[in-house]
C-alpha positions in Angstrom: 124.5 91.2 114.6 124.4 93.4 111.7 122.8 91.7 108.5 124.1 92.9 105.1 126.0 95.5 106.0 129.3 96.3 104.5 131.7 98.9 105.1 134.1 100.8 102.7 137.2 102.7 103.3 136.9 106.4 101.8 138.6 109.8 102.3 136.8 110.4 105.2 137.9 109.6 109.2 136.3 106.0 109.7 134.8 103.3 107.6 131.8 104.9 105.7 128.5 102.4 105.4 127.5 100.9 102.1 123.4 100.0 101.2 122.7 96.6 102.4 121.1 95.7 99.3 122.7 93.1 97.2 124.3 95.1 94.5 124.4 98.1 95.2 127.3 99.7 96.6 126.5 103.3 97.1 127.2 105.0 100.6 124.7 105.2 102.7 124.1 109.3 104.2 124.0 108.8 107.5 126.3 106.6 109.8 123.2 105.1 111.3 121.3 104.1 107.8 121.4 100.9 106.7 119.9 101.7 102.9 121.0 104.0 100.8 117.2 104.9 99.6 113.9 104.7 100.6 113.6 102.3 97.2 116.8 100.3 98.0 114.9 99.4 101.2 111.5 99.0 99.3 113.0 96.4 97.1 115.9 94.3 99.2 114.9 90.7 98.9 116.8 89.6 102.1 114.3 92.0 104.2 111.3 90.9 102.2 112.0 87.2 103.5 112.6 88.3 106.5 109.5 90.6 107.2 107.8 87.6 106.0 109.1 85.1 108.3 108.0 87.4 111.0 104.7 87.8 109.8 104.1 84.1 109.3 105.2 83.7 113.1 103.2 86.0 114.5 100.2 85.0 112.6 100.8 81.4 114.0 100.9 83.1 117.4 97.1 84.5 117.2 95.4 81.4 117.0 94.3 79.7 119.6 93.3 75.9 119.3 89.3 75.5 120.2 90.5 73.6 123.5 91.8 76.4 124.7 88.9 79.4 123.9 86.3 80.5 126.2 83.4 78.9 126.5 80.3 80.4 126.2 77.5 78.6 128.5 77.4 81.8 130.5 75.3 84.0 127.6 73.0 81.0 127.1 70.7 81.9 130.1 70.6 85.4 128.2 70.2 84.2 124.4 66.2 83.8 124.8 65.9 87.5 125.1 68.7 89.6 124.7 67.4 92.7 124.8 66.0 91.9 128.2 69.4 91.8 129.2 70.5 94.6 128.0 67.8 96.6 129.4 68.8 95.2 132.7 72.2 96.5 132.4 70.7 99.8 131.4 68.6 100.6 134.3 69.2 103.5 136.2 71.7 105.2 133.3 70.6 108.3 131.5 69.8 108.5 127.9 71.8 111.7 127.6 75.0 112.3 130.2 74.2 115.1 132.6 76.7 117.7 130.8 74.9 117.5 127.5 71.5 117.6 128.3 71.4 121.4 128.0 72.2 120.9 124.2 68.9 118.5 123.8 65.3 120.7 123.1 
């Protein structure tokens, strides 16, 4: 399905593609274009609406409805103290890797 694209006969062998921007009619340069210009693309309505559309459905697609987000009852045990809790997860680690602890002093 190719939206807004016309063809127009020239001297050439084979129909030769015209910018799918309402009114214009100049020849696109390449067969596989469908603008004639970075600006005739910039500006086409039709392709506004339509990236906009696309947006608006993909935004609609992000949310999630409260019912169905995580719950967070398992950080509440941690909440008093979290940085007890981190420091739990960071026992045994070094405080600089192995590798770089020639650079330090």
């Amino acid at each position: 399905m190719d939206v807004g694209v016309r063809r127009v006969d020239s001297g050439r062998p084979g129909p030769t593609r015209v910018c799918a921007r309402i009114g214009c009619s100049t020849p696109v340069k390449k067969p596989t274009n469908k603008y004639c210009s970075v600006r005739c693309c910039a500006i086409d309505p039709e392709r506004h609406e339509r990236l906009r559309a696309q947006a608006q459905r993909n935004s609609r697609r992000s949310l999630l409805p409260m019912s169905k987000q995580l719950s967070l009852d398992v950080w509440a045990s941690s909440l008093t103290n979290p940085e007890a809790e981190i420091d739990v997860l960071g026992e045994g680690r070094e405080d600089v890797p192995r590798g770089m602890s020639r650079l330090i002093g």
